[in-house]
N, C-alpha and C positions, 0 to 999 in steps of 0.2 A: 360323650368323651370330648373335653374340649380341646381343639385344634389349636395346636401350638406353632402352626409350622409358617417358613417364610412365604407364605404363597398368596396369590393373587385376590382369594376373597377374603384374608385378614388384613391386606394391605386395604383393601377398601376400605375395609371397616374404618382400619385408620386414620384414611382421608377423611372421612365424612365425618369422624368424631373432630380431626383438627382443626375442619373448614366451619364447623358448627362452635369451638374453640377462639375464630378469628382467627388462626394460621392458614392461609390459603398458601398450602403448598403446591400449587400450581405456577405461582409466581415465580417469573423467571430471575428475582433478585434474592430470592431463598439460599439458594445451592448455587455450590463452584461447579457441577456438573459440566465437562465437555458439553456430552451429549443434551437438549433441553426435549426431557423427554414428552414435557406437556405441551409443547408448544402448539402444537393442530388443537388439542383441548380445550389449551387457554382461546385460542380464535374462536374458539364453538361458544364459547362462553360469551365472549364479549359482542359475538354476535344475539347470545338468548338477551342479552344486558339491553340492548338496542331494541329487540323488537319486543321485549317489555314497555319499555319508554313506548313503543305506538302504540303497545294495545293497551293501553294507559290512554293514550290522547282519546284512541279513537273507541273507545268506551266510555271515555266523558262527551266526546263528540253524541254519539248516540243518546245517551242520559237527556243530552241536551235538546232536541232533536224531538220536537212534537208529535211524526207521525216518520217513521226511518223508512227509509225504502227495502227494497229486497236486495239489489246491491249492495247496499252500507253492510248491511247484515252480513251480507258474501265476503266481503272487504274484512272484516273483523275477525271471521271465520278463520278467513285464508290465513289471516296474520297468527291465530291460536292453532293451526295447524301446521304453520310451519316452525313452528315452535320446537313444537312435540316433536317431528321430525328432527330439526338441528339436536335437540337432546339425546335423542336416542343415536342421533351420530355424534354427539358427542361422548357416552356411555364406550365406543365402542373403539374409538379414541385412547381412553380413560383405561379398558381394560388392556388393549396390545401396549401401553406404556406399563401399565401395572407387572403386567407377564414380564415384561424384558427386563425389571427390575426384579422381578421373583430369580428369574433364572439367574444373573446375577448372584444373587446371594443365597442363591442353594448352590454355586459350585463348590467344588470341592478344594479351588485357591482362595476363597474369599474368604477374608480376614480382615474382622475390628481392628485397628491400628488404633493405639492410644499414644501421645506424646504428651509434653510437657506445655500448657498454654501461658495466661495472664496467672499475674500474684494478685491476689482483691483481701484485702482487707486481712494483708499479711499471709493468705493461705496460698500455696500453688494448686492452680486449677490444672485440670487435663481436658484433653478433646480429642476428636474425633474425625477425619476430614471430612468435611462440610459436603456430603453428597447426598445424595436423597434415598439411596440405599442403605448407608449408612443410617440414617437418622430413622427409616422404618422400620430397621432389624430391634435396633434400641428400644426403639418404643413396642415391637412384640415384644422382644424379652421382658421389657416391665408389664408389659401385660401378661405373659406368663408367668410371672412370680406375683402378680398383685391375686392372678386366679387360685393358683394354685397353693399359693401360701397366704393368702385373705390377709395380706397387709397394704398398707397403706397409707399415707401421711394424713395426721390429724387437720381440722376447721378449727384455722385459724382464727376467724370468728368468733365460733361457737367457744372455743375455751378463753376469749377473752371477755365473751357476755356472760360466760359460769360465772368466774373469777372476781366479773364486776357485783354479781350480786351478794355473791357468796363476803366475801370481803363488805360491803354493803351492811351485812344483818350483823348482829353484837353481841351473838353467840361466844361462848367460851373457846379458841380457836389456838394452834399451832401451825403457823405458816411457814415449811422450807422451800426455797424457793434458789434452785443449783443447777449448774449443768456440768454437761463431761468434760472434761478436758482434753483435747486433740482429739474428739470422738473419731471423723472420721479413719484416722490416720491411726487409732489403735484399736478395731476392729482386729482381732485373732483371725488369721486364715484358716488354723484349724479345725475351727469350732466352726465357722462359718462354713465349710465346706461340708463338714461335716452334717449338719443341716440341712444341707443342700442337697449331699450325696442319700439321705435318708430317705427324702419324700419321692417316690414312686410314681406320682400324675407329673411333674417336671420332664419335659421330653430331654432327650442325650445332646440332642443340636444349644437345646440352652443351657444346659450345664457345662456343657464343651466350651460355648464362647465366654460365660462367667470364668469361668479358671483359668482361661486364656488369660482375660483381662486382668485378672489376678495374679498372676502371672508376668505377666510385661509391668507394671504396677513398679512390680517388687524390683523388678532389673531395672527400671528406672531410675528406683531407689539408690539400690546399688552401684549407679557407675557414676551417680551425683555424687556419691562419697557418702549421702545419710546414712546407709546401711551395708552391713557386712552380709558377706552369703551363709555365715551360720546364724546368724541372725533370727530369732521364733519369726517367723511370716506375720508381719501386720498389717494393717492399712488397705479400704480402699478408695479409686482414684477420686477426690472433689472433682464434682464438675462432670461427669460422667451419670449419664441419667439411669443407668441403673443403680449404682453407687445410693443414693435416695430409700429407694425398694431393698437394698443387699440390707442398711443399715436397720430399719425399720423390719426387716427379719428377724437380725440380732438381736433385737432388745425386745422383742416381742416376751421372752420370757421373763426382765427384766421388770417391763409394766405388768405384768401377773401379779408377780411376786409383792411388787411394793402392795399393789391395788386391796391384798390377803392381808396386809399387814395390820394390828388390831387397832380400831381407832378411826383407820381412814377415811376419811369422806369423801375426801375428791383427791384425785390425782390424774395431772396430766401431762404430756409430753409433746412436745414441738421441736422437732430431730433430734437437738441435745439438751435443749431448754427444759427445766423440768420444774412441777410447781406441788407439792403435797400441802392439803391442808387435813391436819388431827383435831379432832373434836376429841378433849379426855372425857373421863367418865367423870370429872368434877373439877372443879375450878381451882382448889386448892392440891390438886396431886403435887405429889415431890418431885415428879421426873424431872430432871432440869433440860433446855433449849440443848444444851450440848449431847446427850442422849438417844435427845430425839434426830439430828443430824446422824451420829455415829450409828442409827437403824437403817439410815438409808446409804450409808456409806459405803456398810457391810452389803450391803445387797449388790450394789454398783461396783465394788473390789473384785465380788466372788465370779463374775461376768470379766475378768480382765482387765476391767477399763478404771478410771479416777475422774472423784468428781475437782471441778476446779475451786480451790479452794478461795481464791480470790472473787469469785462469784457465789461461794456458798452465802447465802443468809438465812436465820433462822429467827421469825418474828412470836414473840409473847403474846397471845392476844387473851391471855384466861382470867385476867383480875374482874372485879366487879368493877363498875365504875366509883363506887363509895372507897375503894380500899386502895386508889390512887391519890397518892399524895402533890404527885406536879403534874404540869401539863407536860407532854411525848405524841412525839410524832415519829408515823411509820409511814417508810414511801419503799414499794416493792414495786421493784422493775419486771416488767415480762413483758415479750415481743413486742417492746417498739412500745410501751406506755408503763407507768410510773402512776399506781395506782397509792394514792398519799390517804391513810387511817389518822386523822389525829385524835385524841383526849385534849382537852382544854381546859384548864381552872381558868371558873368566872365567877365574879360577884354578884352576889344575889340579896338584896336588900331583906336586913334584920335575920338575917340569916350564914351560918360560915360559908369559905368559899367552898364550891362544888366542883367538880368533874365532869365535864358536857362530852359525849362523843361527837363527832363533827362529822357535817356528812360528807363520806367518804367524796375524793378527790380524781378524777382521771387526768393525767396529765400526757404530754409526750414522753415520750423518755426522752435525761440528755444527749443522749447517742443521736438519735432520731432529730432534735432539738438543734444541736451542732451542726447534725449533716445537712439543713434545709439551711443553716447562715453559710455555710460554706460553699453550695449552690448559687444564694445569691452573688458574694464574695467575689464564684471563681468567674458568673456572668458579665458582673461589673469590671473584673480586673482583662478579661480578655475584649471588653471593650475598649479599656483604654487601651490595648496594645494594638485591636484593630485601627482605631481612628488616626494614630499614627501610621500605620503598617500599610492601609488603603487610602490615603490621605489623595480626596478627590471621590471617595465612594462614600462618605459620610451616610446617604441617607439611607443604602442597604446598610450600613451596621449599626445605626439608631434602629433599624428593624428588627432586626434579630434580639438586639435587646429587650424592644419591647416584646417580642415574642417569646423568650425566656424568659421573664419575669411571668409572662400570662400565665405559662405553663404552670410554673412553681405557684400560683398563687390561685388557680381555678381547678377545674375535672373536666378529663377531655375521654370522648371514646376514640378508638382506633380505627383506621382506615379499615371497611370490611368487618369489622366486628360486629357481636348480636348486641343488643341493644342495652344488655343488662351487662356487660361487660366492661364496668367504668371505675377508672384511675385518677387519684388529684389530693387533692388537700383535704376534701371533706370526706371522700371512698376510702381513702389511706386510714384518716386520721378520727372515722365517727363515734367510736366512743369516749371520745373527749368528752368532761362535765361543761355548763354552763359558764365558769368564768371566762374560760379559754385565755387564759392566760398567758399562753404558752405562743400563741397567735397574738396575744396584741405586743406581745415580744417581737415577734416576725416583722409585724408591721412597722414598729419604731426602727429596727435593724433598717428593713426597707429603709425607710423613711432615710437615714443616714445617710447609709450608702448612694440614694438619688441626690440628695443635698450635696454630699462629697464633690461630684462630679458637673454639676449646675451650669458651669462653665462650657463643657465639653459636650453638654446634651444640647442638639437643638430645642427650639421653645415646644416644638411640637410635641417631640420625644416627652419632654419632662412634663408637661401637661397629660400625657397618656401614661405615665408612671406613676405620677403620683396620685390617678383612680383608680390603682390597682390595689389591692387589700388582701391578705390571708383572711381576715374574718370574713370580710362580703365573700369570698371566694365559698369560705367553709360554710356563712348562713343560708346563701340563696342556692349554696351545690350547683352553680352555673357551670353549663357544660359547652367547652369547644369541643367543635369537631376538627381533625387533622387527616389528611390524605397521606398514609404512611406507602404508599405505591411509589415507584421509580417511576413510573411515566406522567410527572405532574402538570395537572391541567392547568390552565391561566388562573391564578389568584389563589390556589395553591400553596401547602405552605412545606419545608421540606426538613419535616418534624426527626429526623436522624439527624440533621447538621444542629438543630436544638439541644439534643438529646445526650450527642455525644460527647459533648464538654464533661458532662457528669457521670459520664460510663464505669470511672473506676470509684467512685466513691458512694 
């Protein structure tokens, strides 16, 4: 039976799956917490951190070291046993913090509070106060709904390397390619609960906080003026990390259904992103592209919800290539890339012109596209308002420049992260095709915007900007490393005041 409850050895679990994650919730810059419950923890730690570093030295010392004495050996020893003791004192540390946090949220006053946060990208987000209790109730509850009801958000990856192939071969094909319309926001509460109230391994503690939250949701709704109290119950809160997990329940019957539908060969969904491709049973069928959208309509209607029709598209791909008359081009957008199909009439000597397919194209998307000129854009323009603004600091804000620029234009891992855990232009952006077209765009923009400003950069600065490159960045995957800790060491870079220029976009 799996243990759903708030207590001390699921909290662990937590830790170690977040700290394995790169979230070292340990850190005292995480949580607004009064109380900082890790603090003896975090010392224990930074103490194991240190006497790594010796037994590092003095295990090369030894290595080194023709014939070692019995001392050195004792030395060495000592150092990997007192190791193991700080650990186990710090384990123990780890657990009277874990408890006092459990007790905490198994009382019987404690309550998720949900308010109204930031708007991104036109949506209101919700949240949570920033405690560390808070944040491992949350993350049980999606753990007990990813258990219990075996959902979970699709790889991202993985359905954009199908996609690429699948679009790639020259098969007879019908691509819709749609998402929902205010998905989160018109989730039915009835039907959801209803769902929810059905399944039996769901313990009463998480179903309690879920309708809670569903709950305050809706009165939030309501005193904004969006909605009435007769109102059918909809929506729940963006931004709210089970909200993710509720939605991905909902639809789970949705992806069934389309997946039955006859024909289908792939269908995939990325929260409300959604991509069907139809193989007909022949090339010349009658069904028309309108048809074939109004199949997946009806499926997405009978669920309560709508697809957006502004983002619906429905691409033809079943002609032979002999029975096209002009050259067409097809560019289908999904997460963040702009996979471009064309046909091409070309001349082919002593012979009519033909129909060439072309091989298939990755691009960024222009959303994607926009928001990396608008990065450079917003780096540039709040230089110029520093160089005025600190005028006598000149050479920390040609720093920072150049440091925003590195970012956008390299891949960096994060302070404390595993190794395979890495972010940038080429992690973001790798299945982009070989022109990369889209990057030598980035780089002329660059290129601009440094020229613009020529005057105002020191020689330095503009010599170290203008070796900076989206493409070298994306061919050689060069990777910076950044120190994302509050307590930054000499030389040191303090990769949030980077970062945060670009937080809402």
């Amino acid at each position: 039976m799996l243990d759903q409850s708030f207590s001390y050895d699921n909290f662990r679990i937590l830790l170690d799956v977040e700290n394995r994650r790169g979230r070292y919730l340990q850190d005292r810059s995480i949580f607004n917490n009064d109380d900082d419950y890790f603090f003896e923890s975090r010392k224990l730690t930074e103490k194991i951190i240190r006497l790594n570093r010796e037994i590092r030295e003095s295990q090369k010392a030894l290595s080194l070291t023709h014939s070692p004495k019995d001392d050195e050996y004792e030395e060495h020893q000592k150092l990997l046993d007192e190791k193991e003791y700080i650990k186990a004192e710090r384990e123990g540390k780890l657990e009277e913090a874990l408890k006092k946090i459990s007790l905490i949220a198994n009382d019987d006053d404690f309550k998720l509070v949900i308010r109204k946060g930031i708007v991104k990208f036109g949506d209101q987000l919700y949240v949570t106060d920033n405690t560390v209790e808070n944040y491992l109730v949350l993350k049980q509850l999606q753990r007990n709904i990813y258990k219990t009801f075996s959902v979970k958000q699709a790889d991202r990856k993985l359905i954009i390397s199908q996609i690429k192939l699948l679009l790639s071969e020259n098969f007879p094909k019908i691509v819709v390619r749609t998402d929902i319309s205010k998905f989160y926001e018109s989730i039915p509460h009835k039907q959801l609960i209803s769902k929810i109230e059905e399944n039996s391994l769901l313990n009463n503690s998480s179903k309690r906080i879920i309708k809670s939250i569903l709950n305050q949701y809706w009165n939030l709704l309501i005193a904004d003026g969006i909605k009435n109290s007769t109102d059918e119950r909809i929506g729940v809160p963006r931004g709210i990390g089970i909200s993710a997990f509720l939605s991905e329940l909902y639809l789970k019957d949705i992806d069934n259904i389309i997946k039955s539908i006859p024909n289908v060969i792939y269908y995939s969904r990325y929260v409300d992103d959604i991509i069907i491709i139809f193989s007909p049973p022949h090339r010349n069928e009658k069904k028309t592209t309108d048809q074939y959208r109004k199949l997946i309509e009806k499926v997405v209607n009978k669920f309560h919800l709508e697809m957006n029709s502004s983002k619906t598209k429905v691409f033809d791909l079943r002609k032979e290539n002999s029975e096209r008359k002009t050259s067409i081009k097809y560019e289908i957008t999904f997460l963040g890339y702009k996979f471009i199909k064309e046909f091409k009439k070309e001349k082919k000597q002593q012979v009519q012109d033909v129909i060439i397919p072309k091989k298939l194209v990755v691009n960024m998307s222009d959303s994607k596209l926009n928001r990396f000129k608008t990065k450079i854009n917003c780096a540039f323009n709040e230089f110029d308002s520093n160089i005025v603004k600190y005028s006598g600091r000149e050479k920390s804000t040609n720093k920072l420049l150049i440091q925003r620029i590195k970012v956008l234009t390299n891949n960096f891992r994060l302070y404390r992260r595993k190794s395979n855990v890495l972010i940038g232009i080429y992690f973001s952006n790798e299945f982009l095709t070989e022109d990369l077209s889209d990057l030598k765009d980035l780089d002329l923009f660059l290129k601009n915007e440094i020229n613009r400003r020529s005057i105002k950069l020191s020689p330095k600065t503009k010599i170290a900007l203008d070796k900076l490159s989206f493409i070298e960045g994306f061919k050689n995957k060069k990777t910076l490393n950044f120190n994302f800790n509050d307590k930054l060491p000499r030389g040191s870079v303090n990769i949030d005041k980077i970062l945060n220029l670009w937080h809402n976009l």
